[in-house]
Every structure is written in structure tokens, then in C-alpha cells.
BABA-550523 format. One record per residue: x, y, z of N, C-alpha, C, O in turn; residue in one letter. Coordinates in pm, whole numbers, plus 32768, in hexadecimal, padded with zeros to 4 digits. Layout:
BEGIN
XYZXYZXYZXYZA
...
This chain:
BEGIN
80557F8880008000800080008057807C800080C1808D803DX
801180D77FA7808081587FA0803881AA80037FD281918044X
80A882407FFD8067829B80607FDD82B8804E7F8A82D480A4X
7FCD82AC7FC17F6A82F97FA47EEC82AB7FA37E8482E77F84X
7EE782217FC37E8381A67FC17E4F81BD80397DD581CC803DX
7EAF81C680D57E3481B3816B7E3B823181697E8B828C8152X
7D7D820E819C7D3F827B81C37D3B82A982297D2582548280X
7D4F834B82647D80836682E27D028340834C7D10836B83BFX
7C8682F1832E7C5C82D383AF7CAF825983D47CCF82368445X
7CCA822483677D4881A483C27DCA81C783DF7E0C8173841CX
7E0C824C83B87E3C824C841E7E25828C848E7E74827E84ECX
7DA482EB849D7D7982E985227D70829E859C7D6B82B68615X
7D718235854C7D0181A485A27D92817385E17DA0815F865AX
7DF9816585817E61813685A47E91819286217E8A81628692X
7EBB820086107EED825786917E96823186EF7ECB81F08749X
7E0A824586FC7DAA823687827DE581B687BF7E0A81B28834X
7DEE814687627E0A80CE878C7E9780AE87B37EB4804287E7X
7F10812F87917F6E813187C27F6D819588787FBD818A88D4X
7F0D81DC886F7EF1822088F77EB981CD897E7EDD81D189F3X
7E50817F89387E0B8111898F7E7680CC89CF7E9980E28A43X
7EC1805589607F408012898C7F95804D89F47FCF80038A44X
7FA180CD89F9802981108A2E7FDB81218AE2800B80F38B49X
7F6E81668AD57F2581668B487F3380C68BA67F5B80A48C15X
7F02808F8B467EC97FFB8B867F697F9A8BE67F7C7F708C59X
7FCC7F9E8B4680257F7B8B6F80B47F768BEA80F87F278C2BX
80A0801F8BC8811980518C0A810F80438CB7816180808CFDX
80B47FFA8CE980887FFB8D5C80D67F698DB080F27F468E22X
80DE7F418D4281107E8D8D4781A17E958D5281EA7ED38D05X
81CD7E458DCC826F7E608DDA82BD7DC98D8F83277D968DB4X
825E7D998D19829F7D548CB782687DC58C1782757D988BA5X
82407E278C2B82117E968BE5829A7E858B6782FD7E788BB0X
82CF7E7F8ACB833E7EBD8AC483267F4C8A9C83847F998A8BX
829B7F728A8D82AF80018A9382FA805F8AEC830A80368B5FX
833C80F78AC8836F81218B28833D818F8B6B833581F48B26X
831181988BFC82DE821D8C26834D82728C4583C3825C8C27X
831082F18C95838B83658CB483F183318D20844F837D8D37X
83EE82DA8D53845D82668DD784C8826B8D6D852582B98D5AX
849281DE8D1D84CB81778CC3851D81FE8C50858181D18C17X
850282808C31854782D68BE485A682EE8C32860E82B38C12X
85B083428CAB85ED835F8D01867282E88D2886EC82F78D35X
863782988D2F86CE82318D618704820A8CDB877D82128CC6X
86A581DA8C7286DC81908C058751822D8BBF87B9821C8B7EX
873482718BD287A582E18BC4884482B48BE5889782C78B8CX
886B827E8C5D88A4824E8C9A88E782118C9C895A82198CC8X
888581808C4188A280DB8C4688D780D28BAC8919807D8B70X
889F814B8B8588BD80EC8ACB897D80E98ABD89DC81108B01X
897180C08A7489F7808F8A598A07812189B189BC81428956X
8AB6815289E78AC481D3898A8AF381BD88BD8AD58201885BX
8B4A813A88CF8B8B810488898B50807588648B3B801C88B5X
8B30806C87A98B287FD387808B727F6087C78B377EF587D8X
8C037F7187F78C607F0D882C8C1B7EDD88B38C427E6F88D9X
8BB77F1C89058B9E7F3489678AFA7EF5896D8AC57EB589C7X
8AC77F1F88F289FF7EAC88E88A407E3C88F98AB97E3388E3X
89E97DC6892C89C07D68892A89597D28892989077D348984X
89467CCD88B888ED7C8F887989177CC587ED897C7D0487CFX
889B7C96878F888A7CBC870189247CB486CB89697D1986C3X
89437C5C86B489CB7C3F869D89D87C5185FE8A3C7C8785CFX
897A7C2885B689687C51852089597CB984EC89857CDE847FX
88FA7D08855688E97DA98521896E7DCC855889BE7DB184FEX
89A97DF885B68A167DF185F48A887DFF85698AC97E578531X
8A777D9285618B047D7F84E78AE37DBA84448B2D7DE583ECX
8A527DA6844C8A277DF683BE8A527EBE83DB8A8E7F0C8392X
8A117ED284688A4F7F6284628AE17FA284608B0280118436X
8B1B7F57848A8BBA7F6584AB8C107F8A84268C657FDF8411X
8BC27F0583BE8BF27F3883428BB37FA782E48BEC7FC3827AX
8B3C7FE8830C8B00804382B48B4280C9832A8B73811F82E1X
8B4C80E483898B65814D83C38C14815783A18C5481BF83A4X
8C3B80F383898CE38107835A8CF4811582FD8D64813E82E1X
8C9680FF82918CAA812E82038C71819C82288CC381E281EEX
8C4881C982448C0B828482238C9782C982728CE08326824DX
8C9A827882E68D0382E2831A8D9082D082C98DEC831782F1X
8D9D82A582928E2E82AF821D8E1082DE817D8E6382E48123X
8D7E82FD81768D58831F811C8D6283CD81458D77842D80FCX
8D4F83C781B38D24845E81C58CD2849881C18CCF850D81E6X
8C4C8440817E8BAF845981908B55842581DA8B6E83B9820FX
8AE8845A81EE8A8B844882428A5083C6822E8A1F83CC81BDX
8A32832C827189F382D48226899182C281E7899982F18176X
8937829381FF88CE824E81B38850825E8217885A824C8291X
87EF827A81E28791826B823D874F82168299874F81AD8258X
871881FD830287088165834F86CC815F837C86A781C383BAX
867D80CA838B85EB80BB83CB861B804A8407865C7FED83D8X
85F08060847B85D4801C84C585657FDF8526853F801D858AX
85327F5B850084DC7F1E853D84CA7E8E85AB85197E3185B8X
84517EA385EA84557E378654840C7E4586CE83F67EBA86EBX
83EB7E03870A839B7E07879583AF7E9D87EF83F37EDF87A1X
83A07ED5884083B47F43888884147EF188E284127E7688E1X
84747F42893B84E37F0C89AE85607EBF896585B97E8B89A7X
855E7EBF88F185F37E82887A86487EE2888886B77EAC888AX
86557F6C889586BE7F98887086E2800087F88749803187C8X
8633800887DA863E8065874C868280FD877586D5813A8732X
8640812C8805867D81A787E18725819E8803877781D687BAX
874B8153887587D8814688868828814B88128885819B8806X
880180E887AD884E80CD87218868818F870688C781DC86FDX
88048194870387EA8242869488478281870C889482CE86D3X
88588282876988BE82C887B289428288878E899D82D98785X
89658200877589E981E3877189E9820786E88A64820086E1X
89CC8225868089CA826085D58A1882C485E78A9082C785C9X
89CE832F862389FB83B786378A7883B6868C8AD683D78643X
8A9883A386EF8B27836487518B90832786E88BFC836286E0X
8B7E82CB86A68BCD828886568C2A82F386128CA183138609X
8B7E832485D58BAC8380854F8BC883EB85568BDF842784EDX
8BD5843F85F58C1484BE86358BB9850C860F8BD88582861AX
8B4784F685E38ACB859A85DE8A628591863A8A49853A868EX
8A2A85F4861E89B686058672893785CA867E890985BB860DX
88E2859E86DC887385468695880285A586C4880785E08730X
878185B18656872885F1869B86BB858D86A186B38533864DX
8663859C870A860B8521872A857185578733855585B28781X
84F8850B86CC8496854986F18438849586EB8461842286F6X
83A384D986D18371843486CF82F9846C868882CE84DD869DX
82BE84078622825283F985D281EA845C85E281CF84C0859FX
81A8841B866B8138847A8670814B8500868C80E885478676X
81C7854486C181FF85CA86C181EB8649863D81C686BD8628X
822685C785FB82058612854E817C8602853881548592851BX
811C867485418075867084FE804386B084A67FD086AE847BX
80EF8725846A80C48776840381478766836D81BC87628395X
8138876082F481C687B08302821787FE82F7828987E782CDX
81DD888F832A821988D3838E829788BC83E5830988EA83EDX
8233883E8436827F881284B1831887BB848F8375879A84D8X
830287AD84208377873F840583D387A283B68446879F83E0X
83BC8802834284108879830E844D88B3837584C5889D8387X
840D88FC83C084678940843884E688D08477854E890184A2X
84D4884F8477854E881984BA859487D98451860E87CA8458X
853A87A783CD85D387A7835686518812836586C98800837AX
85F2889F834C86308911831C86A989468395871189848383X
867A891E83F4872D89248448875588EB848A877688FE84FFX
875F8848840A87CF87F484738860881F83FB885B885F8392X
88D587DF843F891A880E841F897087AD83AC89588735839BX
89E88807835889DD876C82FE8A3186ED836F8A8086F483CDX
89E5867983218A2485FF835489DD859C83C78A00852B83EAX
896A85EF83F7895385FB848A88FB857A849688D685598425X
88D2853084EB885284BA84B087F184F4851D8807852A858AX
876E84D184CF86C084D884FE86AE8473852F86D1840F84F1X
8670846685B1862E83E685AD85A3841685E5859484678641X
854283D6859F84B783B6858E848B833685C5848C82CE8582X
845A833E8662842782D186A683A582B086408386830285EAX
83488210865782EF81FF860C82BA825A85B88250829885B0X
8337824E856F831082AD84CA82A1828A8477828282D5841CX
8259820F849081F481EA845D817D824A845D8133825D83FCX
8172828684D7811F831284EA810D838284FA80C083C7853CX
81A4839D847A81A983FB8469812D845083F08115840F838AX
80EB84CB83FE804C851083D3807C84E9833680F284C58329X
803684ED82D2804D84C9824A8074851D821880D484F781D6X
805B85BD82048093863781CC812B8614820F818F861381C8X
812D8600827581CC861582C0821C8593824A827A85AA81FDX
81D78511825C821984B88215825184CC81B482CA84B481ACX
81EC851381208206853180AD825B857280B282A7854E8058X
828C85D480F1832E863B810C83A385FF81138410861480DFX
836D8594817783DB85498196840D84E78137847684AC8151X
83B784C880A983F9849F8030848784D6800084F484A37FE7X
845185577FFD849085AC7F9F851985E47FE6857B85F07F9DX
8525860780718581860F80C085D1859080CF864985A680E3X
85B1851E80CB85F784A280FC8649846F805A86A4841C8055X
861784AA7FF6864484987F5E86BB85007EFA871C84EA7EB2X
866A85817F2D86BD85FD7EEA86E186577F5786EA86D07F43X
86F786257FC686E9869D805186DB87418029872887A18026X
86358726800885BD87AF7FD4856487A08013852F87318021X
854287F7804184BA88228083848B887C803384D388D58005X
83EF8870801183CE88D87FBD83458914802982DD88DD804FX
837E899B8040831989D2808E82A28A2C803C82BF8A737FDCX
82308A208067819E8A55802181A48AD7804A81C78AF180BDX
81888B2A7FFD81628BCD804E80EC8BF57FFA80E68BE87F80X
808B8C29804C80188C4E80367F9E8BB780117FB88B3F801AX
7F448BE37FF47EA28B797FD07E608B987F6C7E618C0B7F42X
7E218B3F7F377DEB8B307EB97E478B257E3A7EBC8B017E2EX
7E0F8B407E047E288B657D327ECB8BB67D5A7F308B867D28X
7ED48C257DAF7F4C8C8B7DD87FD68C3D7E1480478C6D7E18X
7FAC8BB97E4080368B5D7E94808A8B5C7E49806E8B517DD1X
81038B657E70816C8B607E3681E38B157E8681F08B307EFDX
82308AC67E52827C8A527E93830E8A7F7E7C83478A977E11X
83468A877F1683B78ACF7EEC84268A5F7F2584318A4F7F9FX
84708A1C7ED084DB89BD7ED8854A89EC7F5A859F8A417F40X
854589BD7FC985AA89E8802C860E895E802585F088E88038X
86A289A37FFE86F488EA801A872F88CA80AF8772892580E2X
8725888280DC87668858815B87B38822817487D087E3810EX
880F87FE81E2889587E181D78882873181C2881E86F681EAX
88F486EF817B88E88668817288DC860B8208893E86108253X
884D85A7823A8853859082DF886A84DC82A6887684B78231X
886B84858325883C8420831B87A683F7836487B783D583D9X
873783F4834086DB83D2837086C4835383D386C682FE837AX
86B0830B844686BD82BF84A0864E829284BC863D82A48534X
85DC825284808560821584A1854681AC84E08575814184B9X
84F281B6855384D881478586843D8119858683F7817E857EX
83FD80B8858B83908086859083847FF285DE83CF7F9185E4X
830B8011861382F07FAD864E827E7F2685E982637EB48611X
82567F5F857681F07F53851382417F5F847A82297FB98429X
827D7F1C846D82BA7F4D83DD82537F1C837182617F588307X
81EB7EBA837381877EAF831F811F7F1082F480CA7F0B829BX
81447F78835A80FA802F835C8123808D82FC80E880EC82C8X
81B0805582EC81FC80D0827D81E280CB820081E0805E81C8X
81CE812881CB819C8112812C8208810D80ED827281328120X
81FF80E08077826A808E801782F480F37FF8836980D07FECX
82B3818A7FEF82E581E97F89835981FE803983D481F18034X
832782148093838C821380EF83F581B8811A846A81DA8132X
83C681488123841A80E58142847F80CF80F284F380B88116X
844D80D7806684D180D17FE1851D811C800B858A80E38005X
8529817E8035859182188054860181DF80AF866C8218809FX
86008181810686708146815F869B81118122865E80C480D8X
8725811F8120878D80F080E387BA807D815387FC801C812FX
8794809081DB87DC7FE88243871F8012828586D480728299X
87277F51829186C17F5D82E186CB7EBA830F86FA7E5982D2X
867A7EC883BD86DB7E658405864E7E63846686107EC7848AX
862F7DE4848185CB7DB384CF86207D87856B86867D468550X
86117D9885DF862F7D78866F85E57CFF866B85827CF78624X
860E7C9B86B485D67C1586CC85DD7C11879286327C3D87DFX
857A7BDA87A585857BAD884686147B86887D86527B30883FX
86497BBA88E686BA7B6F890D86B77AFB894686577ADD898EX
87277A9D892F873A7A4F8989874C7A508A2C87837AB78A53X
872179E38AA387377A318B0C87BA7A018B3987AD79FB8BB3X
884979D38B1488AA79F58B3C88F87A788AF489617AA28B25X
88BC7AB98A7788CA7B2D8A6788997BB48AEF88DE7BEE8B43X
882A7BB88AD787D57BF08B4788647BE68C0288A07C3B8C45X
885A7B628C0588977B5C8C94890E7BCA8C9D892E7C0B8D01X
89577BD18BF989D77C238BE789877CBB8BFB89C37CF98C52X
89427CE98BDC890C7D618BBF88DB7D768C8088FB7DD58CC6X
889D7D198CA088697D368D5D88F17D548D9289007DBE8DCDX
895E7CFC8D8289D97D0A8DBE8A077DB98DD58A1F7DFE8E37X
8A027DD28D428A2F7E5E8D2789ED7EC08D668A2C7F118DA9X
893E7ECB8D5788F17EF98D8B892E7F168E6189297F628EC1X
89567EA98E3789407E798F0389BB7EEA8F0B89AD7F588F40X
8A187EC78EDB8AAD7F398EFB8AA47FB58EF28AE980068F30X
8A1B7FDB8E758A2A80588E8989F6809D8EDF8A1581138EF1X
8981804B8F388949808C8F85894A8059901988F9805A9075X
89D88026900489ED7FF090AA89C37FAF90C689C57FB59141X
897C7F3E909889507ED790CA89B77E6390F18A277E5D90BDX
898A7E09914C89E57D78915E89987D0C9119892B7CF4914EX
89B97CC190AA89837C8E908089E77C0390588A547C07901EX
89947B79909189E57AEB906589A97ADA900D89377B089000X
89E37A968FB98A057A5E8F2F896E79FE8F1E89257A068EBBX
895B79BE8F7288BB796C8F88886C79CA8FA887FF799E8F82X
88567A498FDF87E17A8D8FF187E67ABE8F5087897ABA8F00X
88577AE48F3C88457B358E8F87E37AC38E3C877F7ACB8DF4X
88367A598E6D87B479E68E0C873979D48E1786F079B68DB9X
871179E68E9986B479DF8EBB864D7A708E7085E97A518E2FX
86687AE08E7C863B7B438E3E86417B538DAA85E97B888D66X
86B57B1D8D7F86AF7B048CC7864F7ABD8C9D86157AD78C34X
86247A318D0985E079D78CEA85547A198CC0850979F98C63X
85477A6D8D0D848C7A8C8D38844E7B078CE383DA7B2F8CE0X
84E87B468C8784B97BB58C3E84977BB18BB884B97C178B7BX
84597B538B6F84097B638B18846A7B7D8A8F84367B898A20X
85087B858AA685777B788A3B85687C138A0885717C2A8990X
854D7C998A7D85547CE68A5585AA7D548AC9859C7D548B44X
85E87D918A8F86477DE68AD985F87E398B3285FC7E188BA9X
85AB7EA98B0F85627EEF8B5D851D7EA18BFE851E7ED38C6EX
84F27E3A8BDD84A67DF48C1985077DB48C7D84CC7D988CE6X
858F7D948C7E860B7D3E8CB986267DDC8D1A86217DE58D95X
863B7E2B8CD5866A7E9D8D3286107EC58DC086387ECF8E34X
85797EDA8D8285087F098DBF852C7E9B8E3285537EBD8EA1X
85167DF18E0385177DD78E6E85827D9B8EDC85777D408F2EX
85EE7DF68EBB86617DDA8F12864A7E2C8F7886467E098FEEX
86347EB88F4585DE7F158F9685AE7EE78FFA85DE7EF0906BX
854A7EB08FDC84C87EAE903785077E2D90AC84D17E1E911AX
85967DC8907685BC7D5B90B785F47D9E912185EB7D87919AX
86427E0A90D386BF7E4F913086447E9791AA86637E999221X
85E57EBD918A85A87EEE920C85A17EB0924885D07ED492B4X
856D7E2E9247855C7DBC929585BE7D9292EB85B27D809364X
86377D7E9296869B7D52932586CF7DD79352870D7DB493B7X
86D87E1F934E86E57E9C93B086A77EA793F986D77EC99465X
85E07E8893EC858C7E7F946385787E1394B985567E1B952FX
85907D9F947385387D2E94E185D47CDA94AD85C57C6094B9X
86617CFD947986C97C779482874E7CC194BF87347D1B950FX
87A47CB294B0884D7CFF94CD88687D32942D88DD7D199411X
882F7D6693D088467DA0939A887A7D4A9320888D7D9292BEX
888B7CFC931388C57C8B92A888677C74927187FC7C6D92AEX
88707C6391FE88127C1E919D88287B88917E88467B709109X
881E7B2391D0882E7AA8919587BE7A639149876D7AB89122X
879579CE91208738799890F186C479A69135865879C69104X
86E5798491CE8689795F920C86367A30922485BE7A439212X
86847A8D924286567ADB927586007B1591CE859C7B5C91DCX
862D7AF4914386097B0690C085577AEA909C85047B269057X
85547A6090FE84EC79F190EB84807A56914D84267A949114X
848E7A5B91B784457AAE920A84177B18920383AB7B2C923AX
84627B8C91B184497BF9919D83DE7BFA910283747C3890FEX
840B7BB990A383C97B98903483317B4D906D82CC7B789036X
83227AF190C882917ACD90EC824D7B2E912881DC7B3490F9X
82657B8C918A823F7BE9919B820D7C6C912481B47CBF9132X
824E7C5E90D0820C7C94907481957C518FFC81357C8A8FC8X
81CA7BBE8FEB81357B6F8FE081B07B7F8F4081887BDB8EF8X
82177B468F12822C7B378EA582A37A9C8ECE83087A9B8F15X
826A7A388E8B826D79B28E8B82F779AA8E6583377A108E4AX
833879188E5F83B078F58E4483C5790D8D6E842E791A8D2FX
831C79078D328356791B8CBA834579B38CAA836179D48C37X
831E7A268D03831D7AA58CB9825C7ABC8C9082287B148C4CX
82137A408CDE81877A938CD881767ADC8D5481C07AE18DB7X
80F07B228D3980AA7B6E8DCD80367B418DD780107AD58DABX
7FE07BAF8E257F677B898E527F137B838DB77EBA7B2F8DA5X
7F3C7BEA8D467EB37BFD8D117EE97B758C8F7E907B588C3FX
7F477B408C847F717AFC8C587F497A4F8C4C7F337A008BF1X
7F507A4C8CF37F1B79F68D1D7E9A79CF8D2E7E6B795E8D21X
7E537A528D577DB37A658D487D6F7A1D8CD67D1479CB8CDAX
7DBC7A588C5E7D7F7A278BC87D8B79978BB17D2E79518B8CX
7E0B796B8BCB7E1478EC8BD97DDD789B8C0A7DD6782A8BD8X
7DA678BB8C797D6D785C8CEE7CD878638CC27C80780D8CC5X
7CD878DF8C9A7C2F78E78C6F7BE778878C047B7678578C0FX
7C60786E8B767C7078468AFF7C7777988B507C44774C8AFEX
7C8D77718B8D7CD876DB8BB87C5176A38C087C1C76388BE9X
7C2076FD8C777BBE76BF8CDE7B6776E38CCC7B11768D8CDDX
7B3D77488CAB7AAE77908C7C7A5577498BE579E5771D8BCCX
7AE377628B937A9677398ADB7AF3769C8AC97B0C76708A59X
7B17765F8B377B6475EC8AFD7BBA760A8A9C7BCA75B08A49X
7BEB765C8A907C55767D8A297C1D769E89AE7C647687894CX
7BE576B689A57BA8771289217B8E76B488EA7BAF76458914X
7B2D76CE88477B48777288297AE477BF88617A6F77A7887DX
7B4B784D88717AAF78AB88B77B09791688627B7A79108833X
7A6A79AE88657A727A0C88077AFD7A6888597B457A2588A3X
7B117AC5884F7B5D7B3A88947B0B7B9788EB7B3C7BE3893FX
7A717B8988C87A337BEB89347A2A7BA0899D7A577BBA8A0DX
79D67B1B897079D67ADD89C77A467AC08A3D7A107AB48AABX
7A9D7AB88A3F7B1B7AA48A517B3A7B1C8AD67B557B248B4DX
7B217B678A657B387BF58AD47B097C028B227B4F7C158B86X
7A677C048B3579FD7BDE8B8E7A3B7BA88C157A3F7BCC8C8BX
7A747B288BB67A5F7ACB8C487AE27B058CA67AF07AE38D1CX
7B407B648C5E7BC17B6D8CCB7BB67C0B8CE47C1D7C478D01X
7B2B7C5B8CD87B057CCF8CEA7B507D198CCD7B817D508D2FX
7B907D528C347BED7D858BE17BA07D958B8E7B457D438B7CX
7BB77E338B207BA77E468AB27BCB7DCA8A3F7C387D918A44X
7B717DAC89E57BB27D7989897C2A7DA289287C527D5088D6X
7C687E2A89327CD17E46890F7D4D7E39895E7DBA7E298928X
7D407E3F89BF7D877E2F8A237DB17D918A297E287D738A19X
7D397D178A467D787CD08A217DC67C8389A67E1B7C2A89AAX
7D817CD089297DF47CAC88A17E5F7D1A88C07EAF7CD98903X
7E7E7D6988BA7F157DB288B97F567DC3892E7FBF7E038932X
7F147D8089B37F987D718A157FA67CF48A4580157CE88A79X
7F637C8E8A487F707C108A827F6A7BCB89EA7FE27BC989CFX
7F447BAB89A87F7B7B60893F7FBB7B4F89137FDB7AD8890CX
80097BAF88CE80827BAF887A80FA7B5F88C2813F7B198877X
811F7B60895981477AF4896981487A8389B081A67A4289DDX
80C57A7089B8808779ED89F9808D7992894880AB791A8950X
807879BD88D880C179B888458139797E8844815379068843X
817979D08845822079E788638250792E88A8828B78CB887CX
81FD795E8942822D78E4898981E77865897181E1780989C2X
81A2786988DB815F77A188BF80F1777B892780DB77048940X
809C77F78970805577EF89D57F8677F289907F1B77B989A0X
7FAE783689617F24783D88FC7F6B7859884F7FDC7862881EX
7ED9785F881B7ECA7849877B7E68789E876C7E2278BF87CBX
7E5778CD86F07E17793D869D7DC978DB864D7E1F78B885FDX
7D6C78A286337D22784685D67C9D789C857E7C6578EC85C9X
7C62789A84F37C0178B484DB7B917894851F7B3378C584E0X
7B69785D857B7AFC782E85E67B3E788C86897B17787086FAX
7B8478D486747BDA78EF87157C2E78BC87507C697857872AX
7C4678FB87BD7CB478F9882C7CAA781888227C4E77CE87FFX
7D2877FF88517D2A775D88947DA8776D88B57DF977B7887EX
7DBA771F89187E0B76F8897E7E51769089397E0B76378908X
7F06768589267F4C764A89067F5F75CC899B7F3475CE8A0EX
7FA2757F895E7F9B74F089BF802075348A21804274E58A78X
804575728A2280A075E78A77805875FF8AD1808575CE8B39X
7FEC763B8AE17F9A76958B2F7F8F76488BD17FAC766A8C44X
7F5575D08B907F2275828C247F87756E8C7C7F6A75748CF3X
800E75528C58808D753B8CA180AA75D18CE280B875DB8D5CX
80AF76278CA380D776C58CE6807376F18D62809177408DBBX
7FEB76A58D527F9777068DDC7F7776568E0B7F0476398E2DX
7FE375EA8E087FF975848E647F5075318E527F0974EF8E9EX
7F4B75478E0E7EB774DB8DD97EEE74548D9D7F66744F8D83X
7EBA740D8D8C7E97738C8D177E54738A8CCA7DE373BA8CD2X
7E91733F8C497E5473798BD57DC673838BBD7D8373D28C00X
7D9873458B6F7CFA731A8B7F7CFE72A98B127D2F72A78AA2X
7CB972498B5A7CB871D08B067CA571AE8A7C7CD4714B8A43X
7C58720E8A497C5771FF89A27CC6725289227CD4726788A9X
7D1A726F89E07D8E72ED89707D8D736689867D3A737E89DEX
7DBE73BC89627DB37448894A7D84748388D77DBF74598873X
7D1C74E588BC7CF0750C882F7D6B754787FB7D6D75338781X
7DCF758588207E2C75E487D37E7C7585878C7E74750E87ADX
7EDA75AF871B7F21758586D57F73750A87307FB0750D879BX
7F5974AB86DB7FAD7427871A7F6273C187667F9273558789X
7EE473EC877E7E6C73BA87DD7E26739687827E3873C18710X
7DA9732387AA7D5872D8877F7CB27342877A7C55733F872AX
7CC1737687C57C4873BD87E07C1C73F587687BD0739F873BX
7C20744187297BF27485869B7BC4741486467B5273FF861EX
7C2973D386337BDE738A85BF7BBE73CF85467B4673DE852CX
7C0573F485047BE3743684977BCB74C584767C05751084C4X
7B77750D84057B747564841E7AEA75B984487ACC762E845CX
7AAB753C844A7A01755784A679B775AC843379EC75F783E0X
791F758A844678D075CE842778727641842C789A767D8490X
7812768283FF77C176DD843A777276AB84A3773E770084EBX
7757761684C276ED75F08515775A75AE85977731754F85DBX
77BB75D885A77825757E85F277E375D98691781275BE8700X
């Protein structure tokens, strides 16, 4: 789909449904969204230098060589998108770009830009060389987008003066930038944009002896005492996402400061994490709710999504965009044309037995096919 194909009530619908999420989510201390805390420290924690990320070992090595060819080239690189779950590392990357590459970075985010106006005024004085980065650029306003063709191609901005039949378009050039996009939705971007990146690099979940390396670091910088088994223990439970490993070292490190000697071991890891109601794999309450609801309530599906919601007293948006995606992820439920079902996973995680005819979800006997209208 080009820019010019969705219609702006979808992307209305889309932002609302990015506002809802952010509300709903950010409340959850397996959340990887980030609130004003999680800005504040992750300031801190990120790591300044590529030599210095860990994880993404592919993007990693794909950037190393595009930021070293520009810098022996003497030009500015290539433009870059970057995509992937929220808590990967997108904006860190766009900070180590600019660090690498000794300029300046200026930082704005999608929904910021609503005119473009709003986006001319910050082409027009960055400086040459300098990189942009554009958090979920996916929502960025469509007038703003279309600019951003023409700037990201011929670095031109063509500004409008005056209305009607009388407008007149006056070509302003701007200094050569690297553009730095991130998205959480790259199936959002329309074609004519996405072509314009010259590197573009998807974040994948980390591993959790990656993660344990990243708590370690975390722990030093902020004074924590932390054994090598509590780090595991906390890598274990974070969902293979950085934001989420930090948040809850946090919340560990309070713990043994209040109720241990201040150490973070396994055992004091295990304690502090139940107290917050997030399990040995990285679920919570509303996590578990759905699950339990989906398993003992509907026998494991299939059931609709309202329904669903109903029973664990949640919006139905709420439960598709914060508890699904990785109850998904973790082989715990299934997405079926008939609804939600419970993978043969499910019954083992909330300590049930299976049910004698199977499990309906993938791999289970239960379905039977692909059912009828009278099923």
C-alpha cells in the first residue's frame, strides 16, 4: 500500500489504538513500554559505543561495516530503519550512529510531527551530517510524510507560501542528514518510504544469557550487588527484552535492600519477582488471567476475543495488544479462524492436567478439523 492508498481514518484508528496500548500497558512491570522512570534511568544504562551493545550480533556487525564506510568515505550514511518489538534497543542504536559517527543527533517521534510545518522547521536546521531519529515513524501525519520523500532523496524541502490558485512552492535545500527510523509496525510504512532506507535491520528477542550480560552491567552501574544466579534468575523472567530485565532488577534491587542484606541472590530474585506476581517464565496477573480463563472456563477454546475479555474483566483491546502477543510468542495460546485455543503448553504452566481428549490448540486432538457453521 502506498502513501497515498490508507485512509487517514486508519490511521487514526491506528494511533488511538497506539494510545489505548500505552495507557493499558505501561502499568505492567513486565510492560516493555517505557514510562518517565524507565527514560530517566535508561539514560544511564544504555551502552555509548557499538563495541559495548549486546545482543543483535548481526545488526551489530551489519552496522560496523556501513558506519565505517561512510566514515572513510567522509559522508553521511545511508538512511535507516529500524524495526522490532518496543525495549530492543531502537533508540540506543540511533544514539550509538551519531557517537560512532561524531555528530549530533536530533530526536523527535511520529506522532510529534502532525503538520509539515512541524517537520520543515527541524529539517531546515539540522546541521550538515547530523542524523534524525524519528521514534515510530510509522505515525508520522501524511502531509509531514510526503516531505519527508523529498528531503530523505534530494535533501529539499519545498515550502508552500500562501492558499489557493496564488501558492507558490519555494524549494529550500537542506543540509545532507542521515535519517534514523524506528518502528515498532513496519507493515505500517508505505512502500514509497520504506524504499528510501538504504540499511534496514529488524531487532529479534534476546536470548536470556544475553540479557543476564546486560543485568550484570545494569547492576554496576547502579550499585547494585548482584550473583551471577540472581542475574539468571531475572534474565530468566524478562520476556527476552532489555527494558523489561532492567525495570526488573530495579524493583529486585528494592527488595533486598528492604526485606534481605542487600544482595541480590536467586533466592532473594525468586521472592521479590513473586511479590510482584511475574512467574518463573515472565507472565503476570493479566497474563495469567487470560490463560486460566481460556483453559478452565472455555476448556481451552475456541472462544471469541470479547468473550474472552469478559471473562478476565479487560477491554477487548487490551487483551489482544497486551497479553497476547506474548502468551503467542511463548507457544501458550493460538490465533485460529474459530478463536483464541489453548496450546497443549497451557495446562502444564497454570499446573493442570491435560484433558483427556487433548488440547484443541495446534498439536491437540480437540479441533478436529476445521469445523463447521453448526459446530
Amino acid at each position: 500500500m502506498t502513501g497515498s492508498d490508507q485512509p487517514g481514518s486508519d490511521r487514526a484508528g491506528i494511533d488511538q489504538a497506539g494510545s489505548d496500548q500505552a495507557r493499558n500497558d505501561k502499568d505492567r512491570v513486565v510492560s516493555p513500554l517505557a514510562d518517565a522512570d524507565d527514560r530517566l534511568i535508561e539514560g544511564a544504562l544504555r551502552p555509548r559505543r557499538l563495541a559495548e551493545f549486546v545482543g543483535q550480533g548481526r545488526v551489530r556487525e551489519q552496522l560496523s561495516v556501513v558506519l565505517e564506510g561512510a566514515l572513510r568515505r567522509g559522508r553521511a550514511p545511508d538512511h535507516m530503519l529500524l524495526s522490532g518489538p518496543p525495549g530492543l534497543g531502537k533508540t540506543t542504536i540511533a544514539m550509538i550512529i551519531a557517537a560512532e559517527l561524531g555528530v549530533p543527533l536530533r530526536l523527535t517521534s511520529g506522532p510529534a510531527i502532525e503538520r509539515a510545518g512541524d517537520l520543515a522547521s527541524v529539517l531546515s536546521t539540522l546541521s550538515e551530517g547530523e542524523v534524525m531519529f524519528i521514534d515510530e515513524i510509522h505515525r508520522v501525519a501524511r502531509p509531514a510524510e510526503e516531505m519527508l520523500y523529498l528531503a530523505m532523496e534530494d535533501f529539499r524541502v519545498d515550502v508552500v507560501v500562501g492558499k489557493g490558485p496564488g501558492a507558490t512552492a519555494i524549494p529550500l535545500d537542506i543540509a545532507s542528514f542521515t535519517l534514523v527510523g524506528a518502528t515498532t509496525r513496519a507493515g505500517l510504512l508505505p512502500a514509497p518510504l520504506r524504499d528510501r532506507f538504504g540499511f534496514t535491520a529488524h531487532l529479534d528477542f534476546y536470548e536470556p544469557d544475553e540479557l543476564g550480560v546486560i543485568v550484570r552491567r545494569s547492576a554496576g552501574l547502579l550499585g547494585a550487588t548482584l550473583r551471577d544466579d540472581g542475574a539468571e534468575e531475572i534474565a530468566g523472567r524478562s520476556r527476552g527484552t532489555p527494558r523489561i530485565a532492567n525495570r526488573l532488577l530495579r524493583r529486585v534491587r528494592d527488595f533486598a535492600e528492604v526485606r534481605a542484606d542487600g544482595v541480590i541472590t536467586r533466592r532473594v530474585a525468586r521472592d521479590a519477582l513473586e511479590l510482584y506476581e511475574v512467574d518463573e517464565n515472565g507472565l503476570d496477573r493479566l497474563d495469567r488471567a487470560v490463560l486460566s480463563a481460556l483453559v478452565s472456563r472455555f476448556g481451552g477454546g475456541p472462544v471469541g476475543l470479547s468473550t474472552l475479555a469478559v471473562a478476565v474483566g479487560e477491554e477487548p483491546e487490551t487483551v489482544e495488544v497486551v497479553a497476547e502477543p506474548f502468551l503467542v510468542r511463548a507457544g501458550l495460546i493460538a490465533r485460529t479462524p474459530r478463536g483464541r485455543v489453548a496450546t497443549a503448553a497451557a495446562w502444564p504452566q497454570l499446573g493442570l492436567p491435560l484433558p483427556p481428549g487433548g488440547p484443541p490448540g495446534p498439536g491437540g486432538a480437540g479441533l478436529g478439523g476445521p469445523g463447521t457453521l453448526f459446530d
